[in-house]
MARRO-182453 format. One record per residue (C-alpha): residue in three letters; x, y, z. Coordinates in steps of 0.25 Angstrom, whole numbers, padded with zeros to 4 digits, always signed. Each point is the difference from the previous one (the first is absolute). Layout:
<sites>
ALAXYZ...
</sites>
This chain:
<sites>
UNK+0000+0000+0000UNK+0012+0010+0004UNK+0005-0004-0013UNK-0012+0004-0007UNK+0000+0012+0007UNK+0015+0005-0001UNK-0003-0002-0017UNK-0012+0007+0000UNK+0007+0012+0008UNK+0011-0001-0011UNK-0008+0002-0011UNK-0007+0011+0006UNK+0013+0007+0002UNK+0004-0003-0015UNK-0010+0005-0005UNK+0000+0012+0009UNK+0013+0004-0003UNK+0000-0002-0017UNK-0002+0011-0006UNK-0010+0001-0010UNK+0000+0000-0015UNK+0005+0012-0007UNK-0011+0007-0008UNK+0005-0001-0012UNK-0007+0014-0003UNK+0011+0008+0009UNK+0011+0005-0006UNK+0013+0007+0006UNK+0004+0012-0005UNK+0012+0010+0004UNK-0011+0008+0006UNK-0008-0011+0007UNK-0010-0011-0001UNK-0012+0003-0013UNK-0013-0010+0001UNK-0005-0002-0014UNK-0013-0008-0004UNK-0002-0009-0012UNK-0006+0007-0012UNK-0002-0008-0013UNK+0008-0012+0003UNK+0013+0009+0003UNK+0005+0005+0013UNK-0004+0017+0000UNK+0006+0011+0010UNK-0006+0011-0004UNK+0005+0015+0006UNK+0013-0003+0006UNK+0007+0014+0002UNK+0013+0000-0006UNK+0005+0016+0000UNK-0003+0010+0012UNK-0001+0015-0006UNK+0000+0015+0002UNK-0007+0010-0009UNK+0011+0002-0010UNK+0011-0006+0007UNK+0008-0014-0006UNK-0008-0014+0005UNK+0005-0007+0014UNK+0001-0015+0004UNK-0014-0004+0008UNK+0001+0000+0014UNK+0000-0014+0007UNK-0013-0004+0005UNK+0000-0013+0012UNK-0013-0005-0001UNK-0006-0009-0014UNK-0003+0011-0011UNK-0015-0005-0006UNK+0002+0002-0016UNK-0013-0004-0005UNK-0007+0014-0007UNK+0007+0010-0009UNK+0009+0011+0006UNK-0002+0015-0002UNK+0002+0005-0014UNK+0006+0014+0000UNK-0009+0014-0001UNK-0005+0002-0011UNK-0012+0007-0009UNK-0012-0009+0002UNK-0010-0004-0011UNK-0014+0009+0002UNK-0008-0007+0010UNK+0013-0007+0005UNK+0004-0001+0015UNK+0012-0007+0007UNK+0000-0001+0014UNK+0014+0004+0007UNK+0003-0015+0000UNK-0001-0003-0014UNK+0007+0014-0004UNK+0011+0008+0008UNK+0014+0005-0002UNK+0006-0014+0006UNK-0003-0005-0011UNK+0014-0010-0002UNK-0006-0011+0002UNK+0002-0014-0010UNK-0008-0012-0003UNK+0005-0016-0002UNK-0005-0010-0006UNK+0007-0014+0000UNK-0004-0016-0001UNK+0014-0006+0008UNK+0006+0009+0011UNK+0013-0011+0000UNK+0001+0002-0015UNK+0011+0009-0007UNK-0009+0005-0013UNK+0003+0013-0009UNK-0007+0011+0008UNK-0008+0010-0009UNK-0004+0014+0005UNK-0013+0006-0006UNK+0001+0016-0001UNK-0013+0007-0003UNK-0005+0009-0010UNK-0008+0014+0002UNK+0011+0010-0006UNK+0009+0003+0013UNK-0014+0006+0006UNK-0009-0009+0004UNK-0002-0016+0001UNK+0001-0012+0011UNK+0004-0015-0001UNK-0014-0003+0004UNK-0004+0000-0016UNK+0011-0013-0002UNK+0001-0011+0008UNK+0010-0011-0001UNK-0006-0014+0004UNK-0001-0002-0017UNK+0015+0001-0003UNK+0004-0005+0014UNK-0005-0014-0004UNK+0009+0003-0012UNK+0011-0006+0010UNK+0006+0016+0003UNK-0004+0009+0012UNK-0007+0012-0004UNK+0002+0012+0007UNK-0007+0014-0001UNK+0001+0013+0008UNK-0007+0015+0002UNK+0009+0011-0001UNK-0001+0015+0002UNK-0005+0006-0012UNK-0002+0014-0008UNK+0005+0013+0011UNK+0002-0007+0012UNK+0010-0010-0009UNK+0006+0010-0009UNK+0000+0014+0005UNK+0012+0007-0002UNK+0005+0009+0013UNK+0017-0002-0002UNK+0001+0014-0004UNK-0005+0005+0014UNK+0005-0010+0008UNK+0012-0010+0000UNK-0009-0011+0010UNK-0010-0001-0012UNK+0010-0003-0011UNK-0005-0012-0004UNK-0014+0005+0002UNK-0002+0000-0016UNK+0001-0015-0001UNK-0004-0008+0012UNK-0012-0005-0006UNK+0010-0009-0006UNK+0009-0002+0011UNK-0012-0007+0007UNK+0001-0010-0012UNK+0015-0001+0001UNK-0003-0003+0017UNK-0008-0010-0005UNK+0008-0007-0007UNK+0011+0000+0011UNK-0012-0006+0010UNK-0002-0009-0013UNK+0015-0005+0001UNK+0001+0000+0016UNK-0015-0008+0002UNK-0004-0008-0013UNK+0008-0013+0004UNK-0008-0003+0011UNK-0013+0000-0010UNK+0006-0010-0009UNK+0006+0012-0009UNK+0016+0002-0006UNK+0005+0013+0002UNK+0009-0003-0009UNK-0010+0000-0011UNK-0010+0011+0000UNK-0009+0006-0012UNK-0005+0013+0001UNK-0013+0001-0010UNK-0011+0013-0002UNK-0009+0004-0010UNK-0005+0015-0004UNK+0007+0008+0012UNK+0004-0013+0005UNK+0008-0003-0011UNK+0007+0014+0001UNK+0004-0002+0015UNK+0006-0013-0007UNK+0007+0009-0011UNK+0004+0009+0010UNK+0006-0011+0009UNK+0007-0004-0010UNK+0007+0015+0000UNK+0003-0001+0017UNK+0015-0003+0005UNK-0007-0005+0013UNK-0010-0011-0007UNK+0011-0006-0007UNK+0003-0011+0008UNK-0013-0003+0007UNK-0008-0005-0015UNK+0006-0008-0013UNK-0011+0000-0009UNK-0009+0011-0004UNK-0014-0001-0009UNK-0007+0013-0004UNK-0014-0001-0003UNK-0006+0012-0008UNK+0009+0007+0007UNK+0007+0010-0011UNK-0002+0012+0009UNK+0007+0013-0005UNK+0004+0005+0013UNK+0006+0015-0003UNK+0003+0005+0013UNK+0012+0005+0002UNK+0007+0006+0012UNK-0002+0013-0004UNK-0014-0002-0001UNK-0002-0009+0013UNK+0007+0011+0008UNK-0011+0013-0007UNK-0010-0010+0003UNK+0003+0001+0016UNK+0003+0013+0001UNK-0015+0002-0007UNK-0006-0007+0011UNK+0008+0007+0011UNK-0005+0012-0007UNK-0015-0004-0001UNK+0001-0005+0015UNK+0007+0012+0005UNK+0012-0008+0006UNK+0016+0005+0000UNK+0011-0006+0003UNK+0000+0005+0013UNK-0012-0008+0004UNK+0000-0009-0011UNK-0005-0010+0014UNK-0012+0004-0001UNK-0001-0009-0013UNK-0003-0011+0006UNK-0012+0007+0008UNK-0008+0002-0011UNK-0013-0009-0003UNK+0003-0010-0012UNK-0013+0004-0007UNK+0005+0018+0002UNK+0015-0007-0004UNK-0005-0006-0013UNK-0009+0011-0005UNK+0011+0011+0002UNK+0009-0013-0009UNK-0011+0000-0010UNK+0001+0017-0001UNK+0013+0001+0001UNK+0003-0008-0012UNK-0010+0006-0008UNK+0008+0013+0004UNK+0015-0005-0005UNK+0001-0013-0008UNK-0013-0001-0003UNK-0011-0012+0003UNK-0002-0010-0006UNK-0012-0007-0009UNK-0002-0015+0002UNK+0003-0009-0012UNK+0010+0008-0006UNK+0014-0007-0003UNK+0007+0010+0010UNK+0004-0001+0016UNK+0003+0011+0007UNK-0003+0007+0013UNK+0000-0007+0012UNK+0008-0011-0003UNK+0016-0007+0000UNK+0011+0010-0006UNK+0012-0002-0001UNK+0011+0004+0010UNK+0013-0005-0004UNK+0000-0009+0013UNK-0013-0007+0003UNK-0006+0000-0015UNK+0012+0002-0011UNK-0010+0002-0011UNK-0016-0001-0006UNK-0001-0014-0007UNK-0005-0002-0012UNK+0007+0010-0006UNK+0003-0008-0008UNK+0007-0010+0010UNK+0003-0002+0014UNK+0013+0003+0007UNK+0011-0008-0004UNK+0002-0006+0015UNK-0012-0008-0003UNK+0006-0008-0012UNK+0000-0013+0005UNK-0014-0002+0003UNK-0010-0007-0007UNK-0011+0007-0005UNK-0014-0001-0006UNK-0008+0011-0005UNK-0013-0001-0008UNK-0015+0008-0004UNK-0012-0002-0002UNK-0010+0001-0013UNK-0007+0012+0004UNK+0007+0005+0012UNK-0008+0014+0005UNK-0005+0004-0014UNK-0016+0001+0000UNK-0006-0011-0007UNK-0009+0001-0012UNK-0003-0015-0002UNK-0016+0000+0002UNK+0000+0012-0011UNK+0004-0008-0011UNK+0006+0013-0007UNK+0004-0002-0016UNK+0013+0002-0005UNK-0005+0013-0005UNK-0005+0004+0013UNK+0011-0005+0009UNK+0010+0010-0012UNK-0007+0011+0003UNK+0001-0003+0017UNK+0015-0003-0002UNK+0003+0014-0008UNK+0001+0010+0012UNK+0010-0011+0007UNK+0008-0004-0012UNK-0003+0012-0009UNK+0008+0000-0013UNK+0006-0013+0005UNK-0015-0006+0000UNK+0002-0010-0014UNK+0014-0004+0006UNK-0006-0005+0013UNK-0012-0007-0007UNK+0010-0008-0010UNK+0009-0003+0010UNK-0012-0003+0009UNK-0004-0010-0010UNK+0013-0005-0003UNK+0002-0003+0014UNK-0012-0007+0003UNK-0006-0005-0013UNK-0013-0006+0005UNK-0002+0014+0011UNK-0014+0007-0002UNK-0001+0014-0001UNK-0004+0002+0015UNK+0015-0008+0004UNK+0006+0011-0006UNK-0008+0010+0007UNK+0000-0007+0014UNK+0014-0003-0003UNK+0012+0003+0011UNK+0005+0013-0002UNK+0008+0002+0014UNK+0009-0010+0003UNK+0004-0011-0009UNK+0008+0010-0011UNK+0009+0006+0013UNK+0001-0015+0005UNK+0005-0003-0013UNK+0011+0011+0000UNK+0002-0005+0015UNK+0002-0015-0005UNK+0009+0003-0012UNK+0009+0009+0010UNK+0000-0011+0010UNK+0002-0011-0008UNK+0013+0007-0006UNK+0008+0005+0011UNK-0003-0010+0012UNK+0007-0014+0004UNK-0013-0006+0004UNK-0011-0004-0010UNK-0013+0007-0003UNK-0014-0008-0002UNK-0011+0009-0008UNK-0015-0004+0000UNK-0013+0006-0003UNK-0012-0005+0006UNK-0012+0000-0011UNK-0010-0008+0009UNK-0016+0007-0003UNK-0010+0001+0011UNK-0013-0005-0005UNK-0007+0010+0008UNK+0009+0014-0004UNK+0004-0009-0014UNK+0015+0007+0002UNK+0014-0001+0009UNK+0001+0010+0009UNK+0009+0005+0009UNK+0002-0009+0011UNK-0010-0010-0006UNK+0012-0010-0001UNK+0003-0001+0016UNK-0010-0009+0006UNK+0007-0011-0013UNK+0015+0001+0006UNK-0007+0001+0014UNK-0008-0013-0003UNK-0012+0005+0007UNK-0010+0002-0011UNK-0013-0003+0012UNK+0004+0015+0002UNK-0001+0006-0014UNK-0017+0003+0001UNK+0001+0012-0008UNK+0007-0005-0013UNK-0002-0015+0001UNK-0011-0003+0009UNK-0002-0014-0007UNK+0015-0007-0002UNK-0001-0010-0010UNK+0011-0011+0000UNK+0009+0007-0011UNK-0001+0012+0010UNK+0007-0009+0012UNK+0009-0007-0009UNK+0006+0013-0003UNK+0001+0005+0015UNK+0008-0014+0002UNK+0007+0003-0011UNK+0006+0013+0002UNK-0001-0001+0015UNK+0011-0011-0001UNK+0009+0009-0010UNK-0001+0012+0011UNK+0004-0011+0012UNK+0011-0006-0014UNK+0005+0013-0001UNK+0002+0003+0014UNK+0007-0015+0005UNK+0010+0001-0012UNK+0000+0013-0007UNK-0009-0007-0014UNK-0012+0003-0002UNK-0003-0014-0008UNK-0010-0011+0004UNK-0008-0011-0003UNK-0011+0006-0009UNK+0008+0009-0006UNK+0007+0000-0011UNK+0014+0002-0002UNK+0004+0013+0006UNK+0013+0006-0003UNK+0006+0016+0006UNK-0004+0010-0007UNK+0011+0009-0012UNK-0005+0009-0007UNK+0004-0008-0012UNK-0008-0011+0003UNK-0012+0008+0006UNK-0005-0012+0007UNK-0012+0001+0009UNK-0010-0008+0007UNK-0016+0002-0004UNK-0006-0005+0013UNK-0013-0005-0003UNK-0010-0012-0002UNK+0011-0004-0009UNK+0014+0006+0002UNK+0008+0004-0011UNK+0014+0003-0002UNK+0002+0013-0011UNK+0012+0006-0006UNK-0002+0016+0000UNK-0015+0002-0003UNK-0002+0013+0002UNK+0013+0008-0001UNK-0004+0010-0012UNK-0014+0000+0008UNK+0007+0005+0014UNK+0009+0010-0007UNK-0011+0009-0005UNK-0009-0001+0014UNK+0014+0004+0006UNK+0001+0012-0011UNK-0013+0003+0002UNK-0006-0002+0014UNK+0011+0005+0010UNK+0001+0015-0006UNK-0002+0004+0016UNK+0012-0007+0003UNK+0008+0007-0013UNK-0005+0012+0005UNK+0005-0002+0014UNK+0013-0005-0004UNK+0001+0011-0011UNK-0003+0010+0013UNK+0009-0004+0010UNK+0011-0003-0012UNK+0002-0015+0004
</sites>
């Protein structure tokens, strides 16, 4: 009976004394514990802080926290102009605002890491708009951030104070301190450090462009793709520094109390933004195929140059790189007007004026089976400049360059819009309601399809997969490009006479500027 007893006090204190299991869900970070949840068959930790900021001033580390950080609802996006109707509560929107999200499948895995970098022009977005449990499953861990945008990211004060000298660009320092957290965290997700892929599309894609441009980033990223993201950023230091002193000007602030800066109400800071541009460089009208205002300008130190024009700096040679358009991109689409040839001439002669007959042959040249409303609806703002980017690229840098156009149609808008191509490489067609609210299976074939070649592209730096056919880097000999769609096609310069009249004749605003200020 003793003996009985004695066991049965053994086991008790056995099992008093194991610990129990792990959650698989708790993750150590350099800044404590995160709790995800399971979302979509992947591991998701959602708002983990990465940055701690100051109005103006260069990111900071996170401080420690000690207890379980829950991780299971979006962070704060950074202030920005809401839609009409619109409201965030101080939550969901505030100037802490460095927060990231990761999705992952094996957190004792090693898998190429890609870091999603979303789109609104340098003035407004969030993360919220693209999850990542699609491209996770893709065997990569997929990373997106928020990051301070429009003046509170890019308001330059270095010419009345010498604490603000980065002031100008700590919009993208916040990505740069991201990719450091990325470098110093992603291991203990499952992810390589060693093997990061920075992708965007629209402003996206220029904060990738521009990264690409940034001493500091160079280590902490090796492969780079750039979706629609041909943003001609013109701001130059001279411009950035009359920009500041405009606000200072419209805010009543001097050097002497240039504190008081940081006083002022977000909503009184951005009006006195949006008046002071208008009363130096300028505002600027959304859809045209020019940046500027309250956004990255070079310094010399933190940003050696504006991408795109035409390249990247050289410090970025040995990275990979994709970069791609859409059909239509941004332009207005004229598909349910049916228009006749006749009819589209007379809508294309105040764009292309004496040029009109060039475009229309080189139209159909291009695309001999195109209606009259394709060549209407056509994109006109950022394949031509992509293509002056890609031949630049392609020429001067060690690593190779991949071109693609995406000419997928919606059945609902019958076009390919900007930003219709993300929920395909994304691999989460459920969310595309508006353009494709019924996915047929040549739809989700295609999301596998170019879902894999993003998670291809990002594990070796080649874009080809199963599905696919042969794709090789891009030269401006061979002109080669992919045509992502039901079926995708490989062409060899289709459009290049095409693109050389839209760049003649639809960025006269850029010629103008650049004319102006003698560049």
């Amino acid at each position: 009976m003793k003996k009985i007893a004695f066991a049965f006090l053994a086991a008790c204190m056995t099992a008093c004394t194991t610990p129990p299991p792990a959650d698989p869900f708790v993750v150590e970070t350099q800044s404590g514990l995160v709790k995800g949840f399971e979302q979509d068959g992947t591991m998701a930790f959602l708002g983990i802080p990465y940055a701690h900021v100051e109005r103006f001033m260069p990111p900071q580390p996170v401080e420690k926290w000690d207890t379980v950080r829950i991780c299971d609802h979006w962070g704060p996006q950074t202030m920005q102009q809401l839609r009409p109707g619109e409201t965030k509560t101080e939550e969901e929107m505030n100037e802490q605002c460095c927060v990231l999200n990761v999705w992952t499948t094996d957190v004792k895995a090693k898998k190429p890491v890609m870091l999603w970098i979303h789109g609104g022009g340098f003035d407004s977005g969030a993360s919220t708009h693209n999850p990542g449990m699609g491209l996770a499953k893709k065997d990569v861990v997929c990373v997106s951030l928020n990051h301070r945008l429009n003046i509170l990211g890019f308001l330059d004060l270095s010419t009345v104070s010498e604490k603000y000298k980065y002031s100008g660009n700590v919009g993208m320092l916040d990505i740069v301190q991201a990719l450091q957290w990325i470098h110093d965290n992603i291991a203990q997700f499952g992810g390589d450090p060693e093997n990061i892929t920075i992708f965007g599309e629209s402003g996206g894609g220029g904060k990738v462009g521009t990264l690409l441009c940034m001493p500091a980033a160079q280590e902490l990223f090796h492969k780079a793709i750039i979706l629609s993201g041909t943003i001609l950023n013109v701001n130059d230091k001279q411009m950035a520094e009359d920009l500041g002193q405009a606000v200072l000007k419209e805010l009543g602030i001097t050097a002497e109390n240039i504190e008081k800066i940081n006083e002022v109400p977000y909503q009184d800071l951005y009006d006195a933004g949006q008046r002071a541009m208008a009363a130096s460089v300028g505002q600027r009208v959304p859809g045209t195929p020019m940046m500027w205002g309250f956004g990255p300008s070079p310094d010399g130190e933190v940003l050696l140059q504006q991408p795109f024009q035409p390249g990247f700096a050289s410090i970025s040679d040995d990275k990979p790189i994709m970069i791609g358009t859409t059909f239509n991109e941004l332009v207005r689409l004229t598909y349910e007007q049916q228009n006749t040839l006749e009819q589209a001439k007379e809508q294309l002669k105040p764009i292309f004026g004496e040029k009109t007959e060039a475009f229309i042959s080189a139209f159909q040249e291009a695309f001999p089976e195109g209606t009259p409303d394709d060549m209407l609806s056509i994109d006109r703002l950022f394949r031509a400049k992509t293509l002056i980017t890609a031949d630049a690229i392609a020429e001067t840098r060690k690593a190779p360059t991949y071109m693609y156009r995406f000419d997928w149609r919606s059945p609902v808008t019958l076009g390919s819009q900007h930003g219709n191509e993300l929920n395909f490489c994304f691999n989460t067609l459920e969310l595309a309601t508006r353009e494709l609210p019924e996915p047929t299976e040549k739809d989700r074939s295609l999301a596998d399809v170019m879902s894999n070649s993003w998670a291809a592209f990002a594990k070796t730096g080649n874009p080809n997969t199963e599905g696919l056919p042969t794709w090789n880097a891009y030269t401006p000999e061979n002109g080669e490009m992919m045509l992502f769609n039901h079926e995708c096609t490989i062409v060899h310069n289709p459009d290049r006479a095409l693109q050389e009249i839209i760049n003649q004749c639809c960025f006269k605003l850029l010629d103008e500027f650049n004319a102006k200020h003698n560049r």
